[in-house]
C-alpha positions as CSV (number, residue, x, y, z in Angstrom):
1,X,-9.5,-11.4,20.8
2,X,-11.5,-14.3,20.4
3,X,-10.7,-18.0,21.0
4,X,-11.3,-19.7,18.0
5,X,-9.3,-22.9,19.3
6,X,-8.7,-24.3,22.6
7,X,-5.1,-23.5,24.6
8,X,-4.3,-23.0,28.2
9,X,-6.0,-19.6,28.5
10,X,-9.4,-20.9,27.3
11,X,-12.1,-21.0,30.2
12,X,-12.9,-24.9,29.7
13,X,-16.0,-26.8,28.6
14,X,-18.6,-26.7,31.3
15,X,-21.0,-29.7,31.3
16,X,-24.7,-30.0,33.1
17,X,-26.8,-33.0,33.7
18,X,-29.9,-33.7,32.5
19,X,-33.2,-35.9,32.0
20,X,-31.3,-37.0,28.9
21,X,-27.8,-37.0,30.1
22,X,-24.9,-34.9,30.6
23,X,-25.2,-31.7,27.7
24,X,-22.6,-29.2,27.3
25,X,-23.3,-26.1,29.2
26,X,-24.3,-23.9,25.8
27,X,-22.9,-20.4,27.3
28,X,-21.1,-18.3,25.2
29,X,-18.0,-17.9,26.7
30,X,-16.9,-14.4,25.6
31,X,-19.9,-12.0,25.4
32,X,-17.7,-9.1,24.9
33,X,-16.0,-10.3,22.1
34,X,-19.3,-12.5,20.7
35,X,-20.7,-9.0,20.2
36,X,-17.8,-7.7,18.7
37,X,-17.8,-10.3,16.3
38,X,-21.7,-9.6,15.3
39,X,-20.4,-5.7,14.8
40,X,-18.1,-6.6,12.6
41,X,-20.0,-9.1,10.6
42,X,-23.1,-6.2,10.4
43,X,-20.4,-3.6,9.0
44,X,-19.3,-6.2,6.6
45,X,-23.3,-6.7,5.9
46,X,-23.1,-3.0,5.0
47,X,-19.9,-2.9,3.0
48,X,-21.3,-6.0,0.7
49,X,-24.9,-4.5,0.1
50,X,-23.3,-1.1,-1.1
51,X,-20.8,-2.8,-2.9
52,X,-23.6,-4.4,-4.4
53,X,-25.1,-1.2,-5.1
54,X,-22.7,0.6,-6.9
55,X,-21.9,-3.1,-9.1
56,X,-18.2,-2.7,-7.6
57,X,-16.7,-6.1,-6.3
58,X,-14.3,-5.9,-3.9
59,X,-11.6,-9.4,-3.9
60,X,-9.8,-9.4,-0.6
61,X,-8.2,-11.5,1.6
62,X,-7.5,-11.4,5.1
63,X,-4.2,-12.5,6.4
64,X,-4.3,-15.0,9.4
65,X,-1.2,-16.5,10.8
66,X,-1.6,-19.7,13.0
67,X,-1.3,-19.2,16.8
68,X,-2.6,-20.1,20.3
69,X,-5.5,-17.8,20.0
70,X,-6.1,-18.8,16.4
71,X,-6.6,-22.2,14.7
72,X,-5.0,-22.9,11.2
73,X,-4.2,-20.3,8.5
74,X,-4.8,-18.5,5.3
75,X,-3.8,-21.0,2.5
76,X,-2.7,-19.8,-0.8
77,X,-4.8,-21.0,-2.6
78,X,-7.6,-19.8,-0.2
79,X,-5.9,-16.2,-1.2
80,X,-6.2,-16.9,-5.0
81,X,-10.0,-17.7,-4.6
82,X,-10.7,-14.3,-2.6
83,X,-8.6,-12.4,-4.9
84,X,-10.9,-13.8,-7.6
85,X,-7.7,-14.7,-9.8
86,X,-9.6,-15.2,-12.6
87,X,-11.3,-11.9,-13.2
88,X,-7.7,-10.9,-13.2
89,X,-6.4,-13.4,-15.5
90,X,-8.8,-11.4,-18.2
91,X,-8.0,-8.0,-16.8
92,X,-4.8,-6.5,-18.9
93,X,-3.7,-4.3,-16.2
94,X,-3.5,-7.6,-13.5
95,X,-2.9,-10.2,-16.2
96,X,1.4,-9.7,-16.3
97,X,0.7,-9.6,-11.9
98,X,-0.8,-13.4,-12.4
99,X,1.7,-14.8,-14.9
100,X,4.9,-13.7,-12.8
101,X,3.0,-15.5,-9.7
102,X,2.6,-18.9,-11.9
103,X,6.2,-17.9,-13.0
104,X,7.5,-18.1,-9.3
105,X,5.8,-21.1,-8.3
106,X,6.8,-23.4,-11.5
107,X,10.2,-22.1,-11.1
108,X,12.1,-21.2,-7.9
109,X,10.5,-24.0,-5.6
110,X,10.1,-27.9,-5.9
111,X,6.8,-28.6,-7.1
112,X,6.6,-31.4,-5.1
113,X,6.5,-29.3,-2.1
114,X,4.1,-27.5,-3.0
115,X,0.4,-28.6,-1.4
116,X,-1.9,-30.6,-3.4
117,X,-4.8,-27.5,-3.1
118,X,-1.8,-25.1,-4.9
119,X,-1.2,-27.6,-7.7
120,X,-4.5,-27.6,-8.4
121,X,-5.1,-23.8,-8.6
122,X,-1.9,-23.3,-10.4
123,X,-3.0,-25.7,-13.2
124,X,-6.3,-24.5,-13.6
125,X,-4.9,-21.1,-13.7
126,X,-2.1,-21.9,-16.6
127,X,-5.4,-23.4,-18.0
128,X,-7.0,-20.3,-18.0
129,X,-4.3,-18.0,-19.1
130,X,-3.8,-20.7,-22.4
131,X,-7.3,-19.6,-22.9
132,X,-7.2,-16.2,-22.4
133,X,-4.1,-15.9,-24.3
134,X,-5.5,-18.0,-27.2
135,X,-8.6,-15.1,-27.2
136,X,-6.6,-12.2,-27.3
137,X,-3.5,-13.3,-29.2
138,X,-1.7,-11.6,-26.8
139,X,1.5,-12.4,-25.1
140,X,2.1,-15.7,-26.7
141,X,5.5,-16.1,-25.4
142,X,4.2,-15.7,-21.9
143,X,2.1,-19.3,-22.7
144,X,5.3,-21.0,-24.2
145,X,7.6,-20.6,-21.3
146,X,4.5,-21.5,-18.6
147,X,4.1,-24.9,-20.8
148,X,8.1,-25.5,-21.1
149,X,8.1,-24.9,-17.5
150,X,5.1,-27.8,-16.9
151,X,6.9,-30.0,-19.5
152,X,10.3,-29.8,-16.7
153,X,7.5,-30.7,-13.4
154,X,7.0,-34.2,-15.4
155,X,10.6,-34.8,-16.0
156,X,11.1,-34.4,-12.0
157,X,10.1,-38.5,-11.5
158,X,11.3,-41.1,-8.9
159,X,11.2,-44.3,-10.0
160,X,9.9,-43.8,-13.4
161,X,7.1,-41.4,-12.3
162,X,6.2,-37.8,-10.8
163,X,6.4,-37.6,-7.1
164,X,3.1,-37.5,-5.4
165,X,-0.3,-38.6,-5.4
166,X,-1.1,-41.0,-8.2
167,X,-4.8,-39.7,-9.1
168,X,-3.7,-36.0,-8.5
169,X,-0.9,-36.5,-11.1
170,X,-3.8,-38.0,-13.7
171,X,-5.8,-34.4,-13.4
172,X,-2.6,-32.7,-14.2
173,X,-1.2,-34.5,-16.9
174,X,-4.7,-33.9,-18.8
175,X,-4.5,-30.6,-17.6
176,X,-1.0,-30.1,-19.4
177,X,-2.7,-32.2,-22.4
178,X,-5.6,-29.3,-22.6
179,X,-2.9,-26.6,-22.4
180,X,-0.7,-28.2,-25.6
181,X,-4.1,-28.4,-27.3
182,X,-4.8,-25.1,-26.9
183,X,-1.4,-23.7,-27.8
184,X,-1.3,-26.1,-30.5
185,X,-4.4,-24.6,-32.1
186,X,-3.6,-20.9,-31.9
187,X,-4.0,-19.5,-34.6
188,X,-2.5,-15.3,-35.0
189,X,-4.2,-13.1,-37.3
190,X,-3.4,-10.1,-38.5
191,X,-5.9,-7.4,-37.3
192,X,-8.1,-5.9,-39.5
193,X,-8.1,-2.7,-38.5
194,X,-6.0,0.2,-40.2
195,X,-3.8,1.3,-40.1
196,X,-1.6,-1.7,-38.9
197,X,1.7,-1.1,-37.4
198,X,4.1,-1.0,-40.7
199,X,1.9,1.4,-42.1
200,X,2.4,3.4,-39.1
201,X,4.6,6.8,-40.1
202,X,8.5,6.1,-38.6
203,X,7.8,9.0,-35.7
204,X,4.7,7.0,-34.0
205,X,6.4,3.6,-34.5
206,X,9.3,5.2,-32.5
207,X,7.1,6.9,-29.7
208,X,5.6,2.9,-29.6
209,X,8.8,1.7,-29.0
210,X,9.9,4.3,-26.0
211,X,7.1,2.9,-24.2
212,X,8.3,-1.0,-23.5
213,X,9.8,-1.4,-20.7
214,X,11.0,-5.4,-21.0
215,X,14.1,-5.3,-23.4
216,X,13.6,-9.2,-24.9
217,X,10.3,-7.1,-26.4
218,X,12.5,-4.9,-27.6
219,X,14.9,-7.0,-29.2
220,X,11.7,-9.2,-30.4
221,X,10.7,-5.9,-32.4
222,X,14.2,-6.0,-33.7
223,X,13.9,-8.7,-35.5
224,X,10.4,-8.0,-37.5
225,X,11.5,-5.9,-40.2
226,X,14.3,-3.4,-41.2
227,X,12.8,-0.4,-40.4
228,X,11.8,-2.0,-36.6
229,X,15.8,-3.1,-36.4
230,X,17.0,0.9,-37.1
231,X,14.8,2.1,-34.6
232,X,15.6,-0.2,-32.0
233,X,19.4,0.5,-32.3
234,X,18.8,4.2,-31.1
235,X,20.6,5.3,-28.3
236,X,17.4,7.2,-27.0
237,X,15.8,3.8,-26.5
238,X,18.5,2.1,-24.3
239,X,18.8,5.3,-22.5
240,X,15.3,5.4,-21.2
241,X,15.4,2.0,-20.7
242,X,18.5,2.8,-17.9
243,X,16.4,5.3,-16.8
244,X,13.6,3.8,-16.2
245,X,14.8,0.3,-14.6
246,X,17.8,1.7,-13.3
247,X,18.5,5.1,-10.1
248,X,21.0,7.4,-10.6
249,X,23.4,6.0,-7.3
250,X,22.6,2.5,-9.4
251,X,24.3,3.9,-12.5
252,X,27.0,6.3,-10.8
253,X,28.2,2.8,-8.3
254,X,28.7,0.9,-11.6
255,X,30.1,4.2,-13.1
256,X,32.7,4.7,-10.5
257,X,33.6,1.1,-10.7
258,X,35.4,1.7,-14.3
259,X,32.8,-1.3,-15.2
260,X,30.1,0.8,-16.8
261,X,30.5,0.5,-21.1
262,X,29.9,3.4,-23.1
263,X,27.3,2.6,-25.0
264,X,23.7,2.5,-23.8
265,X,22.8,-0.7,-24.7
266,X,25.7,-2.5,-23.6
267,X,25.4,-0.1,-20.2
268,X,22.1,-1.9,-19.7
269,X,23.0,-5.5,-20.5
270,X,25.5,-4.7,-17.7
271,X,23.3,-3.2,-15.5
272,X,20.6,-5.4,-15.5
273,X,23.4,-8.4,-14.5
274,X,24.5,-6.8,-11.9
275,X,21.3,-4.9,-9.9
276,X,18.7,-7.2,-11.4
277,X,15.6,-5.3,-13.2
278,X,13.1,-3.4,-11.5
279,X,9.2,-4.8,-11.5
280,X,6.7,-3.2,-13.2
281,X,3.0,-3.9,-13.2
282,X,0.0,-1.8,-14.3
283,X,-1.7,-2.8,-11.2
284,X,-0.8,-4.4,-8.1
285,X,-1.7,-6.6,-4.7
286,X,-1.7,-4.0,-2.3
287,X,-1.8,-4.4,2.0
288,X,-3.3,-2.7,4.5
289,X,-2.0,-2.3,8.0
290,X,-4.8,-1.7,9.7
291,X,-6.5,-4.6,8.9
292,X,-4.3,-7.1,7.3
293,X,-6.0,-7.6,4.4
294,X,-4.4,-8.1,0.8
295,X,-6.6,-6.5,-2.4
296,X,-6.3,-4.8,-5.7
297,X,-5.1,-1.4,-6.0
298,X,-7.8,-0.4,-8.1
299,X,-10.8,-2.4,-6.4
300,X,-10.1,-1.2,-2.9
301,X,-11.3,-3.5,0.1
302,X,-13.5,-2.9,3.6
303,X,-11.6,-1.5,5.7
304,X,-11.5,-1.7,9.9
305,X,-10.1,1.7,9.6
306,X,-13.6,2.8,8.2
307,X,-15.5,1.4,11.4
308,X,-16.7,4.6,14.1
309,X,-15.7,2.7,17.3
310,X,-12.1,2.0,15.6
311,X,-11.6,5.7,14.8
312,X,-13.3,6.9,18.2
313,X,-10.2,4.4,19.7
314,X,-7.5,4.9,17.4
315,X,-8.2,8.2,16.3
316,X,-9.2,10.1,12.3
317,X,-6.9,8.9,9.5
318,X,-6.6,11.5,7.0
319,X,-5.0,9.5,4.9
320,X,-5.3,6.1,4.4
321,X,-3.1,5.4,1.5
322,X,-0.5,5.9,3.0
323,X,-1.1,2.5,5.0
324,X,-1.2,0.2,2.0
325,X,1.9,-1.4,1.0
326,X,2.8,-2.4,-2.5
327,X,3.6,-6.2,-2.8
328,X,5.1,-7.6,-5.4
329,X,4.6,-11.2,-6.0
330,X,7.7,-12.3,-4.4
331,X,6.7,-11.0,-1.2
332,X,3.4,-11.9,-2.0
333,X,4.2,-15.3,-1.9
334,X,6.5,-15.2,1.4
335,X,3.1,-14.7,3.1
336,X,1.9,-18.4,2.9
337,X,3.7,-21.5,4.1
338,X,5.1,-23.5,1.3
């Protein structure tokens, strides 16, 4: 492995004199792993240019934890950048991956302790979301609970302001003032395509409605017109919904318990209290063991497994899917130090 810093096992600094004074000795000091490193950088040479070929990108990010050997750390927002966060704040199948991030960090740690680089990545991407939401007219509810959860950071003051740097507070609060803006000046329209959804037949508005998975969608449809309440009261519905968030030692625990009601709905009101609901994302941050690295499922990343000397030493992997790891953003989070 390569010293990138200084610590005991480092050979030392080696200094020569000459007609101009005393020069460091310029002598690389690892040749073994010097060459290594130009290996590696070729192969990533190679990756890039037939990435570039085939008009695939490939986000990824490398974890590196701080040590003797190695210097510093990968940052979070460091991560965001190489995960190119906002080509996946305008992706659908990534965009719900992005929001539950900004969720977590506006709401289950102070913001104060959060480093001034993170604040500014997660304001510019709420910023970005606004707009993205404002475009599509999509997910509007998603855009009111980030911008009641920026409206509770302001309230945390000491001393009659926020806690932290003075200037780095202005950029937010116009931040925040951009974001009201552009929630202020959404404007949704009915599509004008058709059929629209109430013209629908009552068997395809059904079939619609098996596929949500988040109940307060659910009980959102509910409440937009009478024939939208019937079909939501079905007992098919909440049943898939158990079935879906829920396994079968889940439901048979609460079922031996005597705790477990009757009716489906009210089965997963008290389900969901009790075992929390499960995650669901139409793509996810994956991570490969081999190399560390975090990327998206669908986008891939270089791998070291791909590299000839790292099979001739480790040996053919027939299957290299089965070393990348789901993370959700919860874990993906427990990565960094915050």
């Amino acid at each position: 492995m390569p010293f990138i810093s200084k610590d005991w096992r480092s050979p030392g600094e080696e200094w020569v004199k000459t007609e101009e004074g005393w020069e460091k000795k310029k002598v690389l000091e690892c040749s073994t792993n010097f060459l290594q490193e130009l290996k590696d950088d070729r192969l990533n040479l190679q990756l890039a240019e037939a990435s570039k070929d085939t008009s695939t990108l490939q986000p990824h990010c490398h974890i590196t934890k701080a040590s003797k050997e190695i210097a510093g750390f990968t940052g979070l927002s460091d991560a965001l950048k190489r995960l190119d966060w906002r080509a996946a704040v305008r992706d659908r199948r990534r965009f719900n991956y992005i929001c539950k991030l900004l969720d977590l960090l506006c709401s289950e740690r102070p913001f104060s302790d959060l480093p001034g680089g993170v604040q500014r990545v997660l304001f510019t991407m709420v910023e970005e979301v606004a707009h993205q939401i404002r475009a599509s007219q999509e997910n509007t509810e998603v855009l009111r609970r980030l911008i009641f959860q920026l409206d509770g950071l302001i309230e945390c003051a000491c001393w009659g302001r926020p806690l932290g740097s003075t200037q780095l507070w202005a950029r937010h609060l116009a931040v925040i003032r951009r974001i009201n803006s552009i929630a202020d000046s959404m404007i949704i329209r009915k599509p004008e395509t058709s059929p629209r959804l109430d013209e629908l037949p009552e068997e395809c508005i059904r079939e619609i409605l098996l596929r949500l998975v988040n109940h307060k969608d659910v009980e959102s449809c509910r409440q937009s017109w009478p024939v939208m309440s019937r079909l939501c009261s079905e007992k098919r519905l909440w049943r898939e919904l158990v079935e879906f968030h829920f396994s079968d030692d889940q439901v048979l625990a609460l079922k031996n318990s005597g705790t477990l009601p009757s009716d489906w709905q009210a089965a997963f009101h008290k389900l969901r209290k009790t075992f929390g609901l499960r995650e669901d994302y139409a793509e996810m941050i994956k991570l490969c063991r081999h190399c560390r690295c975090l990327f998206w499922a669908s986008y891939g990343h270089p791998c070291i497994a791909d590299d000839p000397d790292y099979r001739e030493r480790y040996g053919e992997i027939t299957d290299k899917s089965s070393s990348h790891v789901p993370i959700p953003p919860h874990t993906f989070l427990k990565f960094f130090s915050l």
